[in-house]
GUBA-79178 format. One line per 8 residues: their letters; for each residue y, x, z of N, C-alpha, C. Coordinates in Angstrom, 1 decimal, padded with zeros to 4 digits. Layout:
// GUBA-79178
A> Y:X:Z:Y:X:Z:Y:X:Z; ... .
This chain:
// GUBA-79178
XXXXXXXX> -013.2:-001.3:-016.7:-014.1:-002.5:-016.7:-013.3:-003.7:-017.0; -013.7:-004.5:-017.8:-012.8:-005.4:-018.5:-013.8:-006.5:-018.2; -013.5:-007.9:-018.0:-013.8:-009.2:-017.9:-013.2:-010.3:-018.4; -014.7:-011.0:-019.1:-014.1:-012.1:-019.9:-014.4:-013.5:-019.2; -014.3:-014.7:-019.4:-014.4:-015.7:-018.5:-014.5:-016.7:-019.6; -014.9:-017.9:-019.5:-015.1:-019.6:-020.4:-014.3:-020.3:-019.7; -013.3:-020.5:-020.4:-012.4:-022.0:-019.9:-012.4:-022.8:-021.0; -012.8:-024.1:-020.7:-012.8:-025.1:-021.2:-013.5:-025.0:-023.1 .
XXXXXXXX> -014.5:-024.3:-022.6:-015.6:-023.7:-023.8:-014.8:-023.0:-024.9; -013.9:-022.2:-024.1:-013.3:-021.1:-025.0:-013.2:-019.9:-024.4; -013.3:-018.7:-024.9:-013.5:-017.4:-024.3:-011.6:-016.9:-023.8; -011.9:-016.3:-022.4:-010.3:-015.9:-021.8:-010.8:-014.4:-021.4; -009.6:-013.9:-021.6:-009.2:-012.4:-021.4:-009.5:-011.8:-022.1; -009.1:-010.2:-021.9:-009.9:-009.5:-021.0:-009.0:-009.6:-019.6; -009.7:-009.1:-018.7:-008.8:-008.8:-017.5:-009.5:-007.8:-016.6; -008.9:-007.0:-015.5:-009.7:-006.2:-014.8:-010.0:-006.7:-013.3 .
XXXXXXXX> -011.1:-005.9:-012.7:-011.7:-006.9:-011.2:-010.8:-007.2:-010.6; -008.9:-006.7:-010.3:-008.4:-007.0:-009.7:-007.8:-008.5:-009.8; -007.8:-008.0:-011.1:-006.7:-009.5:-011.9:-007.9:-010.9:-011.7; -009.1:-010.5:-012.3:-010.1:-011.3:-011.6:-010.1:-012.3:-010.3; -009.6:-011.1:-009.4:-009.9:-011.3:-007.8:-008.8:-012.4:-007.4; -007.5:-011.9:-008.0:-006.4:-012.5:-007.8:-006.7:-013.8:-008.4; -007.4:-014.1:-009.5:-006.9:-015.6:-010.2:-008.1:-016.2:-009.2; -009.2:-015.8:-009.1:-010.1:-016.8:-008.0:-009.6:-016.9:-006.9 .
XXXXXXXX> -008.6:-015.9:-006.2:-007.3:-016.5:-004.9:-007.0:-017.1:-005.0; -006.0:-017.7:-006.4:-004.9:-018.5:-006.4:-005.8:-019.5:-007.2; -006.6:-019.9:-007.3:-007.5:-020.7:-007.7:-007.8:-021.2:-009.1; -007.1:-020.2:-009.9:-007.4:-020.0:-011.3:-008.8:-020.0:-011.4; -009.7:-019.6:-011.3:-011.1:-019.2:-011.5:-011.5:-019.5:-010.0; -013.1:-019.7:-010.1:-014.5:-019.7:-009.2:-015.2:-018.8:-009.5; -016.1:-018.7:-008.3:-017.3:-018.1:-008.2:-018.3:-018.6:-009.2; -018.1:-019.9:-009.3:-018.9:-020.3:-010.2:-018.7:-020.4:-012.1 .
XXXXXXXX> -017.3:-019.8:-012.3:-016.8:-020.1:-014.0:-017.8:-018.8:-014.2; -018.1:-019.2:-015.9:-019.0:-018.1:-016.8:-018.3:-017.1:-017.1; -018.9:-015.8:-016.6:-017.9:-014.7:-017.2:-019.2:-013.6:-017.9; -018.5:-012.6:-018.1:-019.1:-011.4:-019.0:-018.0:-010.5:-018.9; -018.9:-008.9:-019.3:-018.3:-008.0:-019.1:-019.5:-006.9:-019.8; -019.2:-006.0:-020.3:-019.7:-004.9:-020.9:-021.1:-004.5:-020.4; -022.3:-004.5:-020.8:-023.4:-003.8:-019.9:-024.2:-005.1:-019.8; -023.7:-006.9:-019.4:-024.4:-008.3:-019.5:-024.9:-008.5:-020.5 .
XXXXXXXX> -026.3:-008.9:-020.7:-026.6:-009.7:-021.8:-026.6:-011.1:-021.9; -026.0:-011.5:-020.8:-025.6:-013.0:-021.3:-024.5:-013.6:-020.2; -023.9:-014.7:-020.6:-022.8:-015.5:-019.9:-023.4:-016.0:-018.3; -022.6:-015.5:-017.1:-023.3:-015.7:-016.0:-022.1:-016.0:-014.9; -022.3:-016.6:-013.8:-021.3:-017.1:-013.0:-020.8:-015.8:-012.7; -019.2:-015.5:-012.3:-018.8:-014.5:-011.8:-019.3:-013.9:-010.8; -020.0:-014.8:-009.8:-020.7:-014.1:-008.7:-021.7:-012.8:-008.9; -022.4:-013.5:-010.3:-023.3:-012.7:-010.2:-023.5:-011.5:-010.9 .
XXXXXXXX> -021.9:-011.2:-011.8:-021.9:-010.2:-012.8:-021.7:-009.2:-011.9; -022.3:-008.0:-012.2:-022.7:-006.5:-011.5:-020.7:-005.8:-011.0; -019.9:-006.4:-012.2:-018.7:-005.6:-011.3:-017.4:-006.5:-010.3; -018.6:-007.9:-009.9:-017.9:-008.6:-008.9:-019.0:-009.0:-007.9; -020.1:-008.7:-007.6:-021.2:-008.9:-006.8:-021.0:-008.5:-005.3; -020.3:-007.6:-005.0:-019.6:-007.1:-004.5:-018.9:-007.9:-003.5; -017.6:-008.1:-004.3:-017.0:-008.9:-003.4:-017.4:-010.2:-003.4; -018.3:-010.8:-004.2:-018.8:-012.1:-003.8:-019.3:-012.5:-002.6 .
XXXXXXXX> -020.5:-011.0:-002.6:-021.5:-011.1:-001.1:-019.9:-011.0:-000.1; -019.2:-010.5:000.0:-018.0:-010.2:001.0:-017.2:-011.5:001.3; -017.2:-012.2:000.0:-016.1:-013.8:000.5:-017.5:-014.5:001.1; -019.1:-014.4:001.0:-019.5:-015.2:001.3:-020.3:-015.2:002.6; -020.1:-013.7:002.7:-020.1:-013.6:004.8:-019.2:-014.1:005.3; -017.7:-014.3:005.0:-016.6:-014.7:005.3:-016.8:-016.0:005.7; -017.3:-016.5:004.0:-017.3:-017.9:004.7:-018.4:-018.7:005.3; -019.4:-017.9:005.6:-020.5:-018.4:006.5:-019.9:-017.9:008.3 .
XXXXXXXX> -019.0:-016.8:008.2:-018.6:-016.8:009.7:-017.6:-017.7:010.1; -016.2:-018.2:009.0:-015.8:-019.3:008.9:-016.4:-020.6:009.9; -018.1:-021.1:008.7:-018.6:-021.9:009.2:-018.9:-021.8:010.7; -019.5:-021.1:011.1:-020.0:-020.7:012.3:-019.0:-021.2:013.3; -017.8:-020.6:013.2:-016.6:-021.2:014.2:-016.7:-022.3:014.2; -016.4:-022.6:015.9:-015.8:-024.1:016.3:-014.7:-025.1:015.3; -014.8:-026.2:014.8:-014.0:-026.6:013.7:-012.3:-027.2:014.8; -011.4:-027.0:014.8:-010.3:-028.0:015.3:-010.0:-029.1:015.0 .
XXXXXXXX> -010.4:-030.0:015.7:-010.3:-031.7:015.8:-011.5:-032.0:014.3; -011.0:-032.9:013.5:-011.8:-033.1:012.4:-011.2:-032.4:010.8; -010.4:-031.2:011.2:-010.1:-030.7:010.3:-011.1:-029.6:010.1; -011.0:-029.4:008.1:-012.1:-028.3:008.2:-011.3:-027.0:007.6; -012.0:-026.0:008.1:-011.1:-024.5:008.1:-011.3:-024.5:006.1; -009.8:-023.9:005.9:-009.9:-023.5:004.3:-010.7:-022.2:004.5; -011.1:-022.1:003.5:-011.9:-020.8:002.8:-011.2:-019.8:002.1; -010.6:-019.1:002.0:-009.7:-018.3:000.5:-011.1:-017.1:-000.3 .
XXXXXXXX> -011.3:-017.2:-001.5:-012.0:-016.8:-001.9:-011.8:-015.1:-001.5; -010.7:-014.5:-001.8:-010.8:-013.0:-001.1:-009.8:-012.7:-000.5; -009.8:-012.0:001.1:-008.7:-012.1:001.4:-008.4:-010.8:001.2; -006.6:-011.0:000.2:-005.7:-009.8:-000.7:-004.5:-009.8:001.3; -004.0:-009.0:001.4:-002.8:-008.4:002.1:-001.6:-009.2:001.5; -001.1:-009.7:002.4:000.3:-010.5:002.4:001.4:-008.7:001.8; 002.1:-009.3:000.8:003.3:-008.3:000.5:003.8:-007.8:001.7; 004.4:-008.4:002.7:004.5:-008.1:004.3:003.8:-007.1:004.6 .
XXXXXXXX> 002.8:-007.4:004.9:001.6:-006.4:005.2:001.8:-005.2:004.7; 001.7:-005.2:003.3:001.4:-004.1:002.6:002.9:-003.0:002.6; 003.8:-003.8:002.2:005.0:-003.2:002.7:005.4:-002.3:004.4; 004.8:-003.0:005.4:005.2:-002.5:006.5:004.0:-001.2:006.8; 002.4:-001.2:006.0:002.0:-000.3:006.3:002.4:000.5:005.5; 003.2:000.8:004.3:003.9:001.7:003.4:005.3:002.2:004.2; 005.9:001.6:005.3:006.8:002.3:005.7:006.4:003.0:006.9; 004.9:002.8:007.2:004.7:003.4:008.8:004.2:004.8:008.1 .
XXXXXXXX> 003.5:004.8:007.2:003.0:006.0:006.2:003.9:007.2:005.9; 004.9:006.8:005.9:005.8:007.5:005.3:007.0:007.6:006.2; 006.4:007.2:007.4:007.3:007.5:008.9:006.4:008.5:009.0; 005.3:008.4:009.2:003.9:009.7:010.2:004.2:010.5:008.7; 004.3:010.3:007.5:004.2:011.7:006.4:005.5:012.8:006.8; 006.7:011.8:006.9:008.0:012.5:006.9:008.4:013.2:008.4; 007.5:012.4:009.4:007.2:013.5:010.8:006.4:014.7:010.8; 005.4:014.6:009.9:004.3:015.7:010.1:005.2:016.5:009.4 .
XXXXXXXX> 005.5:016.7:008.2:006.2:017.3:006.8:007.6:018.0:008.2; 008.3:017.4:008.5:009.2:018.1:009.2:008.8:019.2:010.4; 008.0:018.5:010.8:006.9:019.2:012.2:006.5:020.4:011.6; 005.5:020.5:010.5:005.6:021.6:010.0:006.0:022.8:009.6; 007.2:022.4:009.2:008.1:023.2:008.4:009.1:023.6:009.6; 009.3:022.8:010.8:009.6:023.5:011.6:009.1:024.3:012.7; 007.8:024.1:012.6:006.5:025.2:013.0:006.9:026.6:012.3; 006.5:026.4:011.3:006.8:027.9:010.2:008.4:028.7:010.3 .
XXXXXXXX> 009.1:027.6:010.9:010.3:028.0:011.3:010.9:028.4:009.5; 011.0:027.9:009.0:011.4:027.8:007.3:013.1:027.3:007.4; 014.1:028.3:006.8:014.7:028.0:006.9:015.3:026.4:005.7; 016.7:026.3:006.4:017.8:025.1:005.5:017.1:025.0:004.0; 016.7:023.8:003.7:017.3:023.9:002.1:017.0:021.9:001.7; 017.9:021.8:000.8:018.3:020.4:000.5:016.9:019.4:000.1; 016.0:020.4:-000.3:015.0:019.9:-000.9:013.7:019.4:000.5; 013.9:020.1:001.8:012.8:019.6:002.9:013.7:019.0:003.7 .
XXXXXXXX> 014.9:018.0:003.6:015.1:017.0:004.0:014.8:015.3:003.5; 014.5:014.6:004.1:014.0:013.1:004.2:014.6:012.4:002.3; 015.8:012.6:002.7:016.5:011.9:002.1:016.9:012.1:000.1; 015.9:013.6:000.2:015.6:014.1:-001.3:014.2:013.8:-001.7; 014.4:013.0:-003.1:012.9:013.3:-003.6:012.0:014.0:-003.6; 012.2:015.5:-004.1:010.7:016.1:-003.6:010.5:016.5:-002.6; 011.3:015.9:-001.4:010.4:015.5:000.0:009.2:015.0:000.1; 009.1:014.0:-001.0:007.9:013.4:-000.7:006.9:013.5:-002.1 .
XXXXXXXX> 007.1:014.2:-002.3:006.0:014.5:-003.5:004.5:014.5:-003.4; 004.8:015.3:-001.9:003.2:015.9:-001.2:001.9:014.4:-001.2; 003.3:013.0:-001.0:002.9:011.9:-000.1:001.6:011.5:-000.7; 001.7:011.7:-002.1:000.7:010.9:-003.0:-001.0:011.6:-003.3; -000.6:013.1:-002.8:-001.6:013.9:-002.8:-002.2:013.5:-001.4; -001.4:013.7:-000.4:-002.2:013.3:001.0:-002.9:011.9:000.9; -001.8:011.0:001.0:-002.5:009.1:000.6:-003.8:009.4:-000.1; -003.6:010.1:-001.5:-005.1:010.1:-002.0:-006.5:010.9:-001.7 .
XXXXXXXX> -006.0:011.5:-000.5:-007.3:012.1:-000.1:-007.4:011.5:000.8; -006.7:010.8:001.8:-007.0:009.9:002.7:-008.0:009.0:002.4; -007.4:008.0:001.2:-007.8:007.2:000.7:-009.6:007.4:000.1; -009.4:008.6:-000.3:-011.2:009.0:-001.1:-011.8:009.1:000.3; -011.6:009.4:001.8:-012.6:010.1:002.5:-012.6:008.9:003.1; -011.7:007.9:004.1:-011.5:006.6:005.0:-011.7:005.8:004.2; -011.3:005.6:002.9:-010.7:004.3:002.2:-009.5:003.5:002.9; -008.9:004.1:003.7:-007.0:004.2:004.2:-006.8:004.7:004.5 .
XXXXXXXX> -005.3:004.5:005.4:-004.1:005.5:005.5:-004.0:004.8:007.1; -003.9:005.6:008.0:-003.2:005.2:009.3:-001.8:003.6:009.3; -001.5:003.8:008.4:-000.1:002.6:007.9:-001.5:001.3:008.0; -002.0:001.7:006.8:-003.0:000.3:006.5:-003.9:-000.3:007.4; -004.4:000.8:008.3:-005.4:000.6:009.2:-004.7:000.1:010.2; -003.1:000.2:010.3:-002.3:-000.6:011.5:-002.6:-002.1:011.0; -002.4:-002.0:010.0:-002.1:-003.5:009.3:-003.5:-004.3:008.9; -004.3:-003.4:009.2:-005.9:-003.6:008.6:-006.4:-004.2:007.5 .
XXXXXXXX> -006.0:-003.3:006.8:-006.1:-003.2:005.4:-007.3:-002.1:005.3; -007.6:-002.2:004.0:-008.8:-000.7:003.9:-008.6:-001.1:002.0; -009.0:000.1:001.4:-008.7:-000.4:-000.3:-010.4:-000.1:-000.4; -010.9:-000.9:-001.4:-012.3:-000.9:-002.4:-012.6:-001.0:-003.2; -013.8:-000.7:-003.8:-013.6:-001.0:-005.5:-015.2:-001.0:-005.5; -015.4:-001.3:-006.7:-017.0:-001.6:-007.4:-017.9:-000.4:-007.2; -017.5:000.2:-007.9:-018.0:001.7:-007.9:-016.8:002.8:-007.2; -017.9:003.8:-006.3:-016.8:004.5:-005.5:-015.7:005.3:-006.0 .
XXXXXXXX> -014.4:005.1:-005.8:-013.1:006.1:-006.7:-013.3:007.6:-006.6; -013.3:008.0:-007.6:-012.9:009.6:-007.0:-011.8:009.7:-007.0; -011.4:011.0:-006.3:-010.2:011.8:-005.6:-009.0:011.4:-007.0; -009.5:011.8:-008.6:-007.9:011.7:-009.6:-008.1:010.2:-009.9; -008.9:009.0:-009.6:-008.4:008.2:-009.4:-007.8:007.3:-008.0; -007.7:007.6:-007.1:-007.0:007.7:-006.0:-005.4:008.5:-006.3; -005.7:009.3:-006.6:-004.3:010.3:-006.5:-003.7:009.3:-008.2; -004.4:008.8:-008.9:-003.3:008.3:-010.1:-003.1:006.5:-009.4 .
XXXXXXXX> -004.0:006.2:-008.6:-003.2:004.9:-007.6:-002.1:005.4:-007.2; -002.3:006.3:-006.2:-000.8:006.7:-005.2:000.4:007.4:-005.9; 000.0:008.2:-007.4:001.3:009.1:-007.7:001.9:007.3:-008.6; 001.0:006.4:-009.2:001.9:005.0:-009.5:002.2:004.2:-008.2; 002.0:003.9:-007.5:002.6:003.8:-006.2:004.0:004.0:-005.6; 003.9:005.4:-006.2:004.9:006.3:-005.5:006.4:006.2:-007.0; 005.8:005.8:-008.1:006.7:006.1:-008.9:007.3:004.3:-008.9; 006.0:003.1:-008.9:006.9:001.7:-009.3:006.8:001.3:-008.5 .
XXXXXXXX> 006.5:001.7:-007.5:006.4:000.6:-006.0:007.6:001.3:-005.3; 007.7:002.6:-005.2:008.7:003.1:-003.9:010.0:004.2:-004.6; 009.7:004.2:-006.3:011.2:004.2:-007.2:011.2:005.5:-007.2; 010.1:006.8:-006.7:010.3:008.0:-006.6:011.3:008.4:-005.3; 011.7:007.2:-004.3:012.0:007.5:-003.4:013.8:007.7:-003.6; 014.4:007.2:-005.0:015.4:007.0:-005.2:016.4:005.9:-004.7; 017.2:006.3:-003.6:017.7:005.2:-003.3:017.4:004.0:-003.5; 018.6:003.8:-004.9:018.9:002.4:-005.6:017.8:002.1:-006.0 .
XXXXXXXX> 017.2:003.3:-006.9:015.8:002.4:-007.9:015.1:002.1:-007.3; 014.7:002.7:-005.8:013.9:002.9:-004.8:013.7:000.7:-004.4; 015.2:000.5:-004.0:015.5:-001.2:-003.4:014.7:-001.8:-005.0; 015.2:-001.5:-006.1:015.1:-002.2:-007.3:013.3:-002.6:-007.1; 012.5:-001.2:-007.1:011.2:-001.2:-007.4:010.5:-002.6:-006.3; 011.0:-001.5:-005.2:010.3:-002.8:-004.0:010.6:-004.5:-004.3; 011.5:-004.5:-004.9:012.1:-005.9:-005.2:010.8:-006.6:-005.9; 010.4:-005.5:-007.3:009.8:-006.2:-008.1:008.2:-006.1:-007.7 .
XXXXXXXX> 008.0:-004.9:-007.0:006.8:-005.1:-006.6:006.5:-006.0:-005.6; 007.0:-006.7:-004.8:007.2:-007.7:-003.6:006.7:-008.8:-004.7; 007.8:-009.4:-005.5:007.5:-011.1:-006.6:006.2:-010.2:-007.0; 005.3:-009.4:-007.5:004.5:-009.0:-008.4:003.7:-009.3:-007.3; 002.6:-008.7:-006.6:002.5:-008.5:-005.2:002.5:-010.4:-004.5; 003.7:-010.9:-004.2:003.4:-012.3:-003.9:003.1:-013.5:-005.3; 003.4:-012.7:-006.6:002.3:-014.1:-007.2:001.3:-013.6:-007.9; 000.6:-012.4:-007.5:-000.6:-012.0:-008.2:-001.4:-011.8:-006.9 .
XXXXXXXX> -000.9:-011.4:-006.2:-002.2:-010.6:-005.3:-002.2:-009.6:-005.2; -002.2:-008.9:-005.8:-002.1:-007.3:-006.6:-001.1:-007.0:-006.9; -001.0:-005.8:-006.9:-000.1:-004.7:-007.5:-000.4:-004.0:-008.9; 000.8:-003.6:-009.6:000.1:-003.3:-010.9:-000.4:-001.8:-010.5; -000.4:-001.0:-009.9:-001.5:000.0:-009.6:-002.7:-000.3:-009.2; -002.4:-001.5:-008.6:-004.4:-001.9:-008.3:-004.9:-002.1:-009.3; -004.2:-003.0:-010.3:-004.7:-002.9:-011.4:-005.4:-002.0:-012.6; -004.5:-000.8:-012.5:-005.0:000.2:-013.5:-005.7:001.5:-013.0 .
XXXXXXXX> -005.9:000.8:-011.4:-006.6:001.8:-010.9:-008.3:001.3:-010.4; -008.3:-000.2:-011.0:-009.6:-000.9:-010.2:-010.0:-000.9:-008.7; -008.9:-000.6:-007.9:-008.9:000.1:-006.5:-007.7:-001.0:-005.8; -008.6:-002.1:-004.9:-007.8:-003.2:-004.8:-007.8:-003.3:-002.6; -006.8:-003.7:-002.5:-006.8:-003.6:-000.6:-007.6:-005.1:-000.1; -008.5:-004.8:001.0:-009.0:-006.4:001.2:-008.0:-005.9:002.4; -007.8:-007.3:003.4:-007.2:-007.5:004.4:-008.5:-007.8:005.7; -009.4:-006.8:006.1:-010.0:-007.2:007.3:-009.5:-008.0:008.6 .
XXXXXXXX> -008.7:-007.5:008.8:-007.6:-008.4:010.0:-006.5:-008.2:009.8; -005.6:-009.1:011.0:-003.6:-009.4:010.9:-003.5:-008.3:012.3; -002.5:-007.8:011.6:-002.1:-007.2:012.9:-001.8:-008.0:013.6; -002.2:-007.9:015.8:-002.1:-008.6:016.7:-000.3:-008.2:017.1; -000.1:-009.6:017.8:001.2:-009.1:018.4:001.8:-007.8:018.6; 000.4:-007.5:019.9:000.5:-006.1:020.7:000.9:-005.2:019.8; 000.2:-004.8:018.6:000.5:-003.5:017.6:001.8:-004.4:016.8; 001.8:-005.1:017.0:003.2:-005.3:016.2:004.7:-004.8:017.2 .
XXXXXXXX> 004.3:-004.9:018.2:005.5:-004.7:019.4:005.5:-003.1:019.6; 004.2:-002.6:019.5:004.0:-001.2:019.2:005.1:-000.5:018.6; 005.1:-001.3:017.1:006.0:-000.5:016.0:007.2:-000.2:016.8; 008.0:-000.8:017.2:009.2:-000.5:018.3:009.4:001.2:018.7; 008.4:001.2:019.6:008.3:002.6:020.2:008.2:003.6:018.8; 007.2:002.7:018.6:006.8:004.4:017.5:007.3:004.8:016.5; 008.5:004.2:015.8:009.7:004.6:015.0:010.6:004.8:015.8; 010.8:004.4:016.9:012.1:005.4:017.6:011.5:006.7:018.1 .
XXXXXXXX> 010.0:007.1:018.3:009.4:008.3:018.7:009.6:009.3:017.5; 008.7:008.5:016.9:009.1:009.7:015.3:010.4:009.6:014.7; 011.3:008.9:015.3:012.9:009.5:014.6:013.2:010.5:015.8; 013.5:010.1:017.1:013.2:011.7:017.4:012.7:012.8:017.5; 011.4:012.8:017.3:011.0:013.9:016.7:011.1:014.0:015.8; 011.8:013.4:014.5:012.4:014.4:013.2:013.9:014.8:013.6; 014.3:013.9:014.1:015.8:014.5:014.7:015.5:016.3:015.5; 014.6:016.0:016.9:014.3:017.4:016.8:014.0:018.2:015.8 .
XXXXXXXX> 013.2:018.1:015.1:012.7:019.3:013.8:013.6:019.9:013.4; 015.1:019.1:013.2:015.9:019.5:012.1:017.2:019.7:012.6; 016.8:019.6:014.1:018.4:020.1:014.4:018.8:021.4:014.3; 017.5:022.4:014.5:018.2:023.8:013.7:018.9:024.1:012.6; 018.9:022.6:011.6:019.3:023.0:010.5:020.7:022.2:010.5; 021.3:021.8:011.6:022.3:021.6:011.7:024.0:022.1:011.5; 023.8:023.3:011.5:025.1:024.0:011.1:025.1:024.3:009.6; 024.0:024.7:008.9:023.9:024.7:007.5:024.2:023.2:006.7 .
XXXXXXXX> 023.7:022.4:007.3:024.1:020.4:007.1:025.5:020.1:007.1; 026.2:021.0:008.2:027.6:020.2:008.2:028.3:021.7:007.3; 027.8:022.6:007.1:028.9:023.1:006.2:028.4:022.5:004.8; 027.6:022.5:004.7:027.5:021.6:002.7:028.2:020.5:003.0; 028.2:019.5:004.1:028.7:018.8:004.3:030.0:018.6:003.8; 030.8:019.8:004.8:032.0:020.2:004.4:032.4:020.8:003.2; 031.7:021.5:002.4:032.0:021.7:001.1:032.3:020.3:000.1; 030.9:019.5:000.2:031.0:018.1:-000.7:032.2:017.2:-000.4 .
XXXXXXXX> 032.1:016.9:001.2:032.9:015.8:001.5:033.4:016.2:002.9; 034.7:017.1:002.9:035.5:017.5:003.9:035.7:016.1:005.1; 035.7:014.9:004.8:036.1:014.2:005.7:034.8:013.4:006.3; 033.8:013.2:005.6:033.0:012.9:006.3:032.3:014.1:007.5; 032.7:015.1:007.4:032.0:016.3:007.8:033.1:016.3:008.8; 034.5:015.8:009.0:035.0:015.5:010.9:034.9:014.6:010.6; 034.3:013.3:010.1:034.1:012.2:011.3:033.4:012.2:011.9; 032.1:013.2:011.3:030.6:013.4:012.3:031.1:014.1:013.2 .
XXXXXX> 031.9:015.8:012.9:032.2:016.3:013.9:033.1:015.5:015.4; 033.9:014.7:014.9:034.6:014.0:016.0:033.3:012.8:016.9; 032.5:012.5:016.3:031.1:011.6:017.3:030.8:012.7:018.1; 030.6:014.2:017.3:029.3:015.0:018.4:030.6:015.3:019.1; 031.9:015.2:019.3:032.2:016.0:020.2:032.9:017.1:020.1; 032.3:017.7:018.8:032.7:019.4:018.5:034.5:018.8:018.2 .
């Protein structure tokens, strides 16, 4: 779905509801500029075109409960036309995701009691392959992920996503936002997705997926002090999962890199 808009009695774009969403954030566009879009038969305020109606009625409960609030001193509350997830946000519910994926995934596999192999450890790519399959069913049945819902986020769109457009959000997610889980490329991606992300609003998967995150609430202190515990909980319990596979670890170890393999041995003691 593509959107065109009148500035200054000349026709702009095309663009999609996210890129939309974003410029009436940053205050590019109103509710009230002329837009069009495929299916209109004529030029009508953004509000009222059928693939932003939506989130219009949404910024405009916002800002009638706004009003409703007590005002502080003679200042009046700003309005933001839709509230998008701070990069912050979005980032810290992407590493709690993939704390609880890479717990369960180990939990698992050491349920089934499956032996050693380089490929069901954290720190290899198709560790996380599964991630983008799970995210995306999460995503089609909740509209989030336990990460998001910490951060209270939820994702939405115009018309409801199915399952292979969900799963082609999360498998680009997973490829330009978190680098395929590749180290270096891995810092590179986040880098660019963070500047992309803090001056659009969006992400370029929200974009080509029309499947955009509103921010319902900030996480409170409390759940923020939370996080503490619960990544030192789930690193030990992946530490447990995997210490069976401890003596297969330090002989590869010792094959690749003899010395790293006694400096660990000299910490545990052996």
């Amino acid at each position: 779905m593509y959107i065109y808009w009148l500035e200054k009695q000349q026709r702009r774009g095309p663009a999609t509801v996210p890129d939309v969403l974003s410029k009436i954030r940053i205050g590019e566009l109103t509710w009230e500029t002329l837009g069009w879009h495929s299916g209109c038969r004529e030029w009508q305020p953004l509000r009222c075109l059928p693939a932003l109606v939506d989130f219009a009625r949404l910024d405009a409960s916002e800002e009638v409960k706004q009003k409703e609030e007590p005002k502080v001193g003679e200042g009046k509350l700003r309005v933001q036309s839709v509230r998008l997830p701070t990069p912050v946000a979005r980032f810290t519910a992407r590493v709690i995701d993939c704390t609880i994926y890479a717990t369960l995934v180990l939990g698992v596999v050491h349920a089934l009691g499956l032996p050693f192999h380089p490929y069901l450890l954290p720190g290899h790519p198709l560790f996380w392959v599964g991630m983008p399959v799970l995210e995306a069913m999460l995503l089609r049945i909740w509209g989030t992920t336990p990460g998001k819902r910490w951060m209270g986020i939820r994702m939405t769109c115009v018309n409801r996503a199915g399952y292979l457009t969900m799963l082609g959000r999360s498998s680009c997610a997973f490829v330009f936002g978190m680098g395929c889980m590749l180290p270096l490329l891995m810092l590179i991606m986040c880098f660019f997705s963070y500047l992309n992300v803090k001056r659009r609003g969006v992400a370029r998967w929200d974009t080509l997926s029309g499947v955009i995150p509103v921010a319902l609430s900030t996480a409170s202190p409390a759940m923020v002090f939370l996080m503490i515990p619960f990544f030192l909980l789930c690193m030990q319990l992946c530490s447990y999962f995997m210490f069976p596979w401890l003596p297969d670890m330090m002989q590869i170890m010792e094959e690749q890199n003899p010395q790293a393999a006694e400096l660990i041995q000299s910490l545990m003691g052996n």
